[in-house]
N, C-alpha and C positions, 0 to 999 in steps of 0.2 A: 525273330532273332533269338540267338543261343542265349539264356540266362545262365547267370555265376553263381558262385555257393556264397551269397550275402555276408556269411560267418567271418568271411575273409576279410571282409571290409569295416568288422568292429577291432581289427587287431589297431593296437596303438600307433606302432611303428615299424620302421625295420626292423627283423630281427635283431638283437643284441650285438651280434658279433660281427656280419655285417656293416652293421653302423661302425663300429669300432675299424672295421677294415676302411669302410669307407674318409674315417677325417685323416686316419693315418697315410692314406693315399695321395688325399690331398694337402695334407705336411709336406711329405715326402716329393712330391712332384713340384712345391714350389722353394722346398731347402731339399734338394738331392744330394749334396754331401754332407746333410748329417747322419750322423754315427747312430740310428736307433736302433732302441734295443725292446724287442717288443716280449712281454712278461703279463700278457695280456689272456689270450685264448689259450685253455689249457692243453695245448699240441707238444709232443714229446720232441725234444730234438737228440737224444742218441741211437746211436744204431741199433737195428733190431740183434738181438741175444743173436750170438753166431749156433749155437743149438738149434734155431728156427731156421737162419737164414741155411744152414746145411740140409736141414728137412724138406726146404720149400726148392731147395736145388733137385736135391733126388728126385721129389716130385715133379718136376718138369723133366726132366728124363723119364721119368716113367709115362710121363707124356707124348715122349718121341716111340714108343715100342707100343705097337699094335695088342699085345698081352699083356699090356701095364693100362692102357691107357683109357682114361677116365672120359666120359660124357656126362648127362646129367647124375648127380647125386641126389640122396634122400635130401628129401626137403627139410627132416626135423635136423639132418645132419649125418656124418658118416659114424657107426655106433660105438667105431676105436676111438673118437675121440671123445664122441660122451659117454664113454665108462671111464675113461681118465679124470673125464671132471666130475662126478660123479665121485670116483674113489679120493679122487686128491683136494678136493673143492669140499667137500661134504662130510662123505662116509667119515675120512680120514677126522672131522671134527664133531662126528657123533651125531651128523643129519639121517636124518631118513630118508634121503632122495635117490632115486634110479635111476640108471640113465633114459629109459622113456619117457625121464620126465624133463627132457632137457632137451631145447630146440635151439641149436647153433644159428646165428644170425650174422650180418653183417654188421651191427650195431645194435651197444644198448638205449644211443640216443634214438634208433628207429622203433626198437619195438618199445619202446615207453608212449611213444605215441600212437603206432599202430596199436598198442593192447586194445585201445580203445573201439576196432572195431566191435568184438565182442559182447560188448557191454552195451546196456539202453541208454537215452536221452535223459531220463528223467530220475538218474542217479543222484545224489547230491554229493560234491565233490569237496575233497579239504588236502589244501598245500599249506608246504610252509611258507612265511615269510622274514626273510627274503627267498627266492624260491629258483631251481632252474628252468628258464624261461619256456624248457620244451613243455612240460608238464600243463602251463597254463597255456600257452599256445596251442597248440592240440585240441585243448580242451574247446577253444572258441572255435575253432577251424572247424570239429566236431558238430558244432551248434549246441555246446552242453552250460555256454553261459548268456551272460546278459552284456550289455552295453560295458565299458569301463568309466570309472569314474574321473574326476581330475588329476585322483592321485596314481592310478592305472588302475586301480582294483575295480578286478569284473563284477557284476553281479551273480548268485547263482552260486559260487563259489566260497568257502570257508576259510579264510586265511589263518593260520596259527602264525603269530609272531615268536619270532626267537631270536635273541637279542643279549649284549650283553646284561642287562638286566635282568633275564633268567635265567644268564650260565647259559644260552643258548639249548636250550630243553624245551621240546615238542610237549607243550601241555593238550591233557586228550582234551579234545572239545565238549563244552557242557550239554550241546547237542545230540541228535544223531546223524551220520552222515554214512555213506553207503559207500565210499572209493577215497581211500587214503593212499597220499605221495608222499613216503617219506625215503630219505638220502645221507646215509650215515657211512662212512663218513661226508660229512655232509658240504657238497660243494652248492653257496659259496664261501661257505663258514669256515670250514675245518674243524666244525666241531664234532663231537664222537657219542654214542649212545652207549651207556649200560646196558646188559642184560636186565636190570631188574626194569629200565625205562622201557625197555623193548618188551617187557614183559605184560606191561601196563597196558600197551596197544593193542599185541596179540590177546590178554582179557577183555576190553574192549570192543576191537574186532565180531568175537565170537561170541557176545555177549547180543551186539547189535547187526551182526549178519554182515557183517561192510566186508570188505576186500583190501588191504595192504596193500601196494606196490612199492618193492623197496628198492631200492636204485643201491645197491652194492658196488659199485664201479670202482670205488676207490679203498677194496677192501685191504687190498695189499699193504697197503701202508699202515696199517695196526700194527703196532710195533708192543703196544700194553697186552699182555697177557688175558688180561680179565677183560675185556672188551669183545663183543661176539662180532665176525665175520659176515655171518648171515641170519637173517631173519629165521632160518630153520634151524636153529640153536636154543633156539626160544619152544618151550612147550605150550602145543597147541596151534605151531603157525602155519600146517599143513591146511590145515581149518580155514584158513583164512589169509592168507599171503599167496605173493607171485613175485620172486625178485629175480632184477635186471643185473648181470653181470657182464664184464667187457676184458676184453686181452691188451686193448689200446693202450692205457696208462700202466699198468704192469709189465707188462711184453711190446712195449710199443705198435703198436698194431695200431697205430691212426691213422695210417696212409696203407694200411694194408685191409682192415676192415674185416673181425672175426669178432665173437659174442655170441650170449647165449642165455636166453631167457627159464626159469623151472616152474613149470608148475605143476602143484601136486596133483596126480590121479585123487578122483575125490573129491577136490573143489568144487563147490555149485555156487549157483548163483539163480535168481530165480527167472522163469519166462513170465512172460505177459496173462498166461493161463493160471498162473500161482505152483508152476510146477518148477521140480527143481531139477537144474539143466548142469552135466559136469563141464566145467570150463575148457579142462584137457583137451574135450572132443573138440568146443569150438573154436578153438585157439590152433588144434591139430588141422581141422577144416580150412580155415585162416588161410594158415601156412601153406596147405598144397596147394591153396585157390592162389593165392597173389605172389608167391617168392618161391624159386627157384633153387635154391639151396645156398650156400657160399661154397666157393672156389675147392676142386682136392686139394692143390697146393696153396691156397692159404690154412685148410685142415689140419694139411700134416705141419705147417710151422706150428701151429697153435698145438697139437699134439706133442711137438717135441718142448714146448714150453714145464711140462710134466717128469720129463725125463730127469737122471740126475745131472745132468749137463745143464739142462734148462733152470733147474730150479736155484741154479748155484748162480747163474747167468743175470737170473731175475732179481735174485737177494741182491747184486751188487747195485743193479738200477736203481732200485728203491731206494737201497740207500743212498745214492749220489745223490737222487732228487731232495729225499728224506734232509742231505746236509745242507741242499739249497737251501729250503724252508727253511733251516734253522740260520742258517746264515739272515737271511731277510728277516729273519723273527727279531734277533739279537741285534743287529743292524740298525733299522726302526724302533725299535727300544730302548736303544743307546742313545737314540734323535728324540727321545721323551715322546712318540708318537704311543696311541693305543693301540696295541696289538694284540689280535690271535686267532685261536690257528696254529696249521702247520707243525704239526707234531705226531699225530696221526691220520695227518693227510696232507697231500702237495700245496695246498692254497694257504694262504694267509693273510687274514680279514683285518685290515686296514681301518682307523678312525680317520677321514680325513681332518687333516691341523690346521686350526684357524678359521675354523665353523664355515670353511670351502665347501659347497655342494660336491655329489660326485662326479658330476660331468666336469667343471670348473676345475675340479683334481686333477681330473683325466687332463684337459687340455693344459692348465699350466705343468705336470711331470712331460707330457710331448712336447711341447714350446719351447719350454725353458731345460728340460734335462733326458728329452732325445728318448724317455721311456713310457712305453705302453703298460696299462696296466687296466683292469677292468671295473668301470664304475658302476658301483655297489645298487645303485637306484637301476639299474637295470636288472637285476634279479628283483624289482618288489619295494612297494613304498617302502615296508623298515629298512631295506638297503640305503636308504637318502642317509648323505654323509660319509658313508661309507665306502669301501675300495677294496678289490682282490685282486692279488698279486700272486700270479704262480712261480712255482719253484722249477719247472720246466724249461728249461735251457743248461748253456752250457755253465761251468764254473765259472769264467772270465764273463761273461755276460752277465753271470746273476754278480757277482763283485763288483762290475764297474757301474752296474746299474746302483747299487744299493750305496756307492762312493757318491755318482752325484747326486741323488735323492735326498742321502744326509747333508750334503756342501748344501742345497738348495733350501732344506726345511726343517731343520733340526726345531727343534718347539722352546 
């Protein structure tokens, strides 16, 4: 008989969100006319920038003309649109990166996980906590941890807590550890990294040979000046970084599916022989072996997200989302709840009121006030108590959600 990959069967539970889909189904299927409002899964609900949607039009016309039309594409990606991101992603903030060193994806949640092909077993890995669920999931599916504990925590694995007790700051571990996740802004926190914190890693990093992964996804929304973008703004992170970028939450691309991983020419990591082996190559390898490239036409939308149409298109999103957050920040904080978050980034990190666990959160705001929202213990024991609330929906959604939340539980 076929045997399974065991790794599968130390994961906790459903995935996070999943689950989340699943009690709201079964709300929903036995109160079908209530009114909910799901603030739950961070999914965009505006339309995509008309600058993309125009691009992605042309391109399917160019799909009907014999002399336009596209079949497979490069696998790292088409190279008009990574010198765009390249000049406008990077160059434009004083990175070093080229565009060969940038592999368009259909997801930055896929390749956080795929990176992992790359890499050996017997790395030692450190997330934060509370943490996004892919990171450590992956990691078990992998076989790179051990059993989990009662309180989910794997073995094998380095958790960093961040919490309001430390300003929610990634303290480097006293350890060493070979594959660092970190995610600034950081979902499910919304909290934001300094250059000089970010600086302390990449010393670290290169000090102990380990590898960054940094999950930039939600960089757009840095609204502070003095706050870095990316990980390659920091001296030294060529050395020792690979970050995950996405078009999804910027340019809405979540039901369209474009992103794009950098990693520097130069990066090594060692082989089983004590040799040092550049990432580039097998990350490049990777890519041709297992993905096919993404779509021309979702290319050129994400290419025209660059344009000056696109970028004026993009500023307004953000900030609509940008006003959500604040709306639910001020909202919940007017209800005496503890809040934060959401200021330089779309989530906002909830204390749940009345020493409520998070699931108990989660079901009494669906029960009793018709809204979804994501329980905090599902990113990671520190998340217990805790609660994220996205700013992803519409104005009238995010208001009426935050009207009965306050009727229901003001503190």
């Amino acid at each position: 008989m076929a045997t399974v990959n065991d790794n599968y069967l130390k994961l906790k539970a459903g995935y996070l969100f999943p689950e989340i889909a699943r009690r709201v189904a079964a709300f929903t299927e036995a109160n079908p006319d209530a009114p909910v409002i799901k603030l739950g899964i961070g999914d965009v609900t505006e339309p995509l920038p008309q600058a993309c949607r125009e691009a992605m039009i042309a391109a399917v016309n160019d799909m009907g003309d014999r002399g336009s039309f596209k079949g497979y594409g490069p696998e790292q990606g088409y190279l008009w649109l990574r010198d765009a991101i390249a000049k406008h992603d990077f160059q434009a903030r004083g990175c070093d990166i080229d565009a060969s060193e940038i592999f368009v994806s259909d997801g930055a949640k896929c390749d956080s996980g795929n990176i992992l092909d790359i890499f050996g077993h017997d790395n030692t890995i450190a997330v934060t906590d509370p943490v996004y669920p892919v990171y450590v999931d992956t990691n078990v599916m992998a076989g790179n941890t051990g059993e989990a504990d009662d309180s989910g925590k794997y073995g094998g694995l380095t958790y960093i807590p961040i919490s309001a007790e430390n300003n929610f700051t990634a303290a480097i571990p006293d350890t060493k550890v070979d594959l660092i996740y970190l995610c600034f802004p950081n979902n499910p926190t919304g909290a934001t990294a300094t250059k000089e914190q970010l600086q302390a890693w990449v010393d670290y990093a290169r000090a102990n040979g380990s590898i960054i992964f940094f999950d930039a996804a939600y960089e757009a929304f840095i609204t502070d000046d003095s706050l870095p973008h990316s990980i390659f703004e920091i001296e030294g992170a060529r050395d020792c970084a690979i970050e995950f970028r996405s078009f999804s939450k910027n340019a809405g691309f979540t039901g369209t599916r474009c992103a794009f991983t950098v990693v520097p020419k130069g990066l090594t990591a060692k082989a089983a022989d004590g040799s040092e082996v550049e990432l580039w190559k097998l990350w490049n390898r990777r890519q041709c072996t297992k993905f096919n490239g993404v779509s021309y036409i979702v290319q050129r939308g994400a290419e025209a997200v660059y344009s000056e149409a696109g970028q004026a298109q993009i500023k307004e999103l953000i900030a609509f989302y940008l006003e959500n957050a604040a709306i639910v920040r001020e909202q919940l904080t007017a209800a005496g709840m503890d809040v934060f978050g959401g200021v330089n980034a779309p989530y906002v990190w909830v204390k749940a009121p009345n020493g409520l666990s998070s699931w108990d959160f989660f079901d009494k705001l669906l029960h009793t006030c018709n809204v979804v929202g994501t329980p905090g213990s599902g990113f990671g024991a520190a998340g217990e108590g805790y609660f994220r609330i996205s700013a992803f929906n519409s104005r009238e959604n995010v208001v009426e959600a935050m009207k009965r939340i306050t009727e229901k539980f003001s503190v």
